[in-house]
N, C-alpha and C positions, 0 to 999 in steps of 0.2 A: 701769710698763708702757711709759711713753713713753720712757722712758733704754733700756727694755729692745729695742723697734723700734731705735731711732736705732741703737743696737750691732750689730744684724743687719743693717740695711742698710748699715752702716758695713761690716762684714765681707763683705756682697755684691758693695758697688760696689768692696775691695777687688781683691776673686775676679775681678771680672768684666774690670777694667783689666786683670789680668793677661795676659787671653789675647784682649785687645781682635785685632780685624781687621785685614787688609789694609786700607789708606786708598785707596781707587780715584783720587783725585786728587794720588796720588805715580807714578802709573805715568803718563808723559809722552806714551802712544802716544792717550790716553782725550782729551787735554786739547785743546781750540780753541785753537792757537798763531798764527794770524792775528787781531790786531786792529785796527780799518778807523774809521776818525772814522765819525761816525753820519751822514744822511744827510736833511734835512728830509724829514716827512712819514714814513717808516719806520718800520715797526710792527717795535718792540724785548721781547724778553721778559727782566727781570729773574729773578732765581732768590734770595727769600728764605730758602732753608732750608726741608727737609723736601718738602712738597707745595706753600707759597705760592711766588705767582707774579705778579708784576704784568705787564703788558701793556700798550702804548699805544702811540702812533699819533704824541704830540706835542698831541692833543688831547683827547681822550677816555683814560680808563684803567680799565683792567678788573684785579679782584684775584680770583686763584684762593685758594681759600679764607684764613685769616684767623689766624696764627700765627706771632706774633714775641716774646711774652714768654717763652715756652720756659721751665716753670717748672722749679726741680731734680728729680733725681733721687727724694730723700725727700720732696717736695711729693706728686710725682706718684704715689707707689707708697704714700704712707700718710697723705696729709695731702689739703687744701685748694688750689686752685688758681683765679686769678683776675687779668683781664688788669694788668698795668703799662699806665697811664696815660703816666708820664713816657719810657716806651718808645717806646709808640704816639705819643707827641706827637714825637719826635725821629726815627721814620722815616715818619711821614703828616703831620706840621705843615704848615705857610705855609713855611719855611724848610726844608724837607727836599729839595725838586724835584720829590715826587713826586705825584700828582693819581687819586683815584680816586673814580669815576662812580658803579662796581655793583660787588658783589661778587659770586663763585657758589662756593657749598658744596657739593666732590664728596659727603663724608658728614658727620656729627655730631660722630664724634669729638673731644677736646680739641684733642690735637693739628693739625685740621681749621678747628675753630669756635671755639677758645675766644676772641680778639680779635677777633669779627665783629661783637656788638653795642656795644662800645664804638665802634670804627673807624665803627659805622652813623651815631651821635648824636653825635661828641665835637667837630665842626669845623664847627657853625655852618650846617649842613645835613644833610638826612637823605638817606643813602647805601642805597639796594636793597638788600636781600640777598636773592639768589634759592637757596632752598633746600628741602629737602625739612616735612614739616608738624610733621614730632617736631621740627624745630631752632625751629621756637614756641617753644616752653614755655623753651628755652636763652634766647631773646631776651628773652622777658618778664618769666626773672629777673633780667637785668641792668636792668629797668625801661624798657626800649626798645616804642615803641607796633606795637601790630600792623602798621598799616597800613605800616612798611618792611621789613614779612618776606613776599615774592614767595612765597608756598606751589609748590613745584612738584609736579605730581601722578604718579605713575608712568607715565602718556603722555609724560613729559617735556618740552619748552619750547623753542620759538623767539623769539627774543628780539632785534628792531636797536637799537643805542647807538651813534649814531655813526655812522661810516663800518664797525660792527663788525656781525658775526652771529654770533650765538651760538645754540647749540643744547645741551641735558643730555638726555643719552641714558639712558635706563634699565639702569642695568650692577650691578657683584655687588660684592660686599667678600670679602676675602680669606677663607679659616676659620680663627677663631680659636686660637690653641695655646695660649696661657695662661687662666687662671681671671681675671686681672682683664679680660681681653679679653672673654670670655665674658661676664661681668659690665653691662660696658660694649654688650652687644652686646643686653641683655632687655629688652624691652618698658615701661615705665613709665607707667603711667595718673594719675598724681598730677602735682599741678604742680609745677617745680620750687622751690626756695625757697636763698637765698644762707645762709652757704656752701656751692662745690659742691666734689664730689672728682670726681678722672678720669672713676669709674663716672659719674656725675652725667650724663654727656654721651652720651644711648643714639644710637643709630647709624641709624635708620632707614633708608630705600630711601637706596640707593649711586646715585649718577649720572656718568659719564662725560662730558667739553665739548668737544664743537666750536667753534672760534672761526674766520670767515672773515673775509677781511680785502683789496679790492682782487685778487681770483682768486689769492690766498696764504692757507693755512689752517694752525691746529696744531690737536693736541687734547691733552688731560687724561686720565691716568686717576691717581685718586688714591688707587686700591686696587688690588693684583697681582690684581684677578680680572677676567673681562668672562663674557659672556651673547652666545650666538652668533649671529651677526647684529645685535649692537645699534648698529651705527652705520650699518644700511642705506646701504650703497652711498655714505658720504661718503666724502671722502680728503683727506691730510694732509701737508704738508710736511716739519712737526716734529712728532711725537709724544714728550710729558712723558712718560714712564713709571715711574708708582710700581712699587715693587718691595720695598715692604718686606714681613719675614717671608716670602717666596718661597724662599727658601734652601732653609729644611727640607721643602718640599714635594717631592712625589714628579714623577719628571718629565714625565708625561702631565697633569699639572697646570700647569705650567711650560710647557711645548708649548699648551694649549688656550689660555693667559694669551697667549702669545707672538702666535700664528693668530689669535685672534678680538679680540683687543683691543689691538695692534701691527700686526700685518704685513697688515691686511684693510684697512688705510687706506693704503698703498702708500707708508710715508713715504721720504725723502729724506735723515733723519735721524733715531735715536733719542736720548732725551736721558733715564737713567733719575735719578727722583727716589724722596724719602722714602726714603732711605739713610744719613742722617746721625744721630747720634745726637738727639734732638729735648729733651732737660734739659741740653745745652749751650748756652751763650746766641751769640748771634750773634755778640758783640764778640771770641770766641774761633774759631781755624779749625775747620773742620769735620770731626768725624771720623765713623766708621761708629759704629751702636748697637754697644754693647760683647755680645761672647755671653754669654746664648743665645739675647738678644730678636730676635736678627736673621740671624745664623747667616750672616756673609761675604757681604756683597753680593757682592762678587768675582766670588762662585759668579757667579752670577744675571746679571753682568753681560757676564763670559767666555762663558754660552754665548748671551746677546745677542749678539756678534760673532762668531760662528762662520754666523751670515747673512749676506745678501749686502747689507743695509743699514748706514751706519756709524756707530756708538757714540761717545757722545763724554759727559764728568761734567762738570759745571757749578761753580766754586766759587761762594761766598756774594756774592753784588753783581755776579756778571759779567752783560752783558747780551749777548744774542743776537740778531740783526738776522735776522726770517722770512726777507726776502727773499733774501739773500747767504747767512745761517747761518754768518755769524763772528761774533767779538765786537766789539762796538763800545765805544768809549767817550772 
């Protein structure tokens, strides 16, 4: 049975290469071509791949959700899934550069949370993680103690670190189109227990981040959906925009995503994320999820620019300087 999977997914991931995406980060009109030396005290956003995102100041550092071991393709579609250690030690170590305070989880998902309880306990301190109440039971299988899982409750969270403000908005998750999304998407009353698979990571209340910073703001969304009015009257510089699986939606969907969880924060800049294929590992360039899981960011992103705000794709390790919105480095 198990030679007999591995042969169908072999023959899937064949299919699927074949008629992979436009890569949005070959088209040079998308790309941040001014880079500026960095600037003491300048709150910079790194871009891990997918939806994570590091943030920081030079003092403080904030990580949008927790996903760098990117496990393969047959991990993730029929197997087991569980962070790399020696991953997490080579881009969060003493030696890496990088310093992180809190963490915050837009949702549950693997691809969201699966690196957040190790990254919480693994350096000699215990690291926040501010998340929704179902991502408990995620924490507690990795054996990490309650008390550094921030419950956030559907009123969502104001929260200062630092010289930072954060705020999780109460926002929507995409609708699913596949059955292991679905899956991943049902209710779970039991605890969890190791080993977990993708399903393993249910999804509960979706949150949107506001981050201020010095009368400079960005926000998060780490799901193509929003909830109208849920960012009550903030506003935003730079707006991350997930965008995955938005493709195949219809476009009054696409439109409401766009209006109430994009353009009601007035930003300056869109930056769309969670477009890359995420069972690629980082040490490889980034390309789009192969179809049908994701159906041409392209789309999704072209008619982001047909607004009057400007679009722009991030590669893996580039960082963004809030205030200027080039790349620094």
């Amino acid at each position: 049975m198990e030679h007999r999977n591995f042969l169908l997914l072999l023959l899937f991931s064949l299919a699927l290469s074949a008629c992979a995406p436009v890569n949005p980060l070959k088209d040079e009109s998308l790309r941040i071509k001014l880079t500026l030396p960095p600037k003491t005290g300048e709150v910079t956003i790194e871009f891990l791949g997918n939806s994570t995102l590091l943030i920081t100041d030079g003092k403080t550092g904030l990580l949008i959700d927790g996903f760098i071991t990117r496990p393969g393709r047959r991990e993730t579609l029929l197997g087991h899934i569980s962070p790399n250690t020696r991953l997490l030690r080579d881009y969060f170590g003493p030696s890496s550069g990088r310093k992180v305070d809190a963490i915050f989880i837009g949702h549950n998902h693997a691809d969201h949370s699966l690196d957040a309880p190790l990254l919480s306990g693994m350096f000699h301190r215990r690291i926040p993680i501010y998340a929704n109440s179902e991502y408990g039971k995620i924490h507690r299988a990795f054996g990490q103690p309650k008390s550094s899982h921030v419950a956030v409750k559907a009123a969502g969270l104001k929260k200062e670190i630092g010289r930072f403000t954060v705020r999780m908005v109460k926002s929507a998750h995409i609708h699913p189109r596949f059955r292991f999304q679905h899956a991943a998407n049902e209710e779970n009353d039991e605890q969890l227990t190791l080993p977990l698979s993708f399903n393993d990571f249910k999804d509960g209340d979706t949150f949107a981040i506001h981050i201020s910073h010095g009368g400079k703001a960005l926000a998060v969304t780490t799901s193509a959906a929003a909830i109208p009015g849920q960012w009550q009257g903030l506003k935003a510089d730079v707006v991350f925009a997930g965008i995955g699986l938005l493709g195949p939606e219809p476009e009054e969907t696409k439109k409401a995503y766009f209006e109430h969880g994009l353009l009601a924060l007035k930003p300056k800049l869109i930056v769309p994320i969670h477009w890359d294929d995420f069972t690629k590992p980082l040490s490889k360039p980034l390309r789009p999820a192969p179809l049908p899981l994701l159906d041409r960011p392209m789309r999704t992103i072209n008619l982001l620019r047909y607004g009057n705000v400007p679009v722009r794709v991030m590669d893996r390790f580039d960082k963004l300087s809030l205030t200027r919105r080039h790349l620094v480095k």
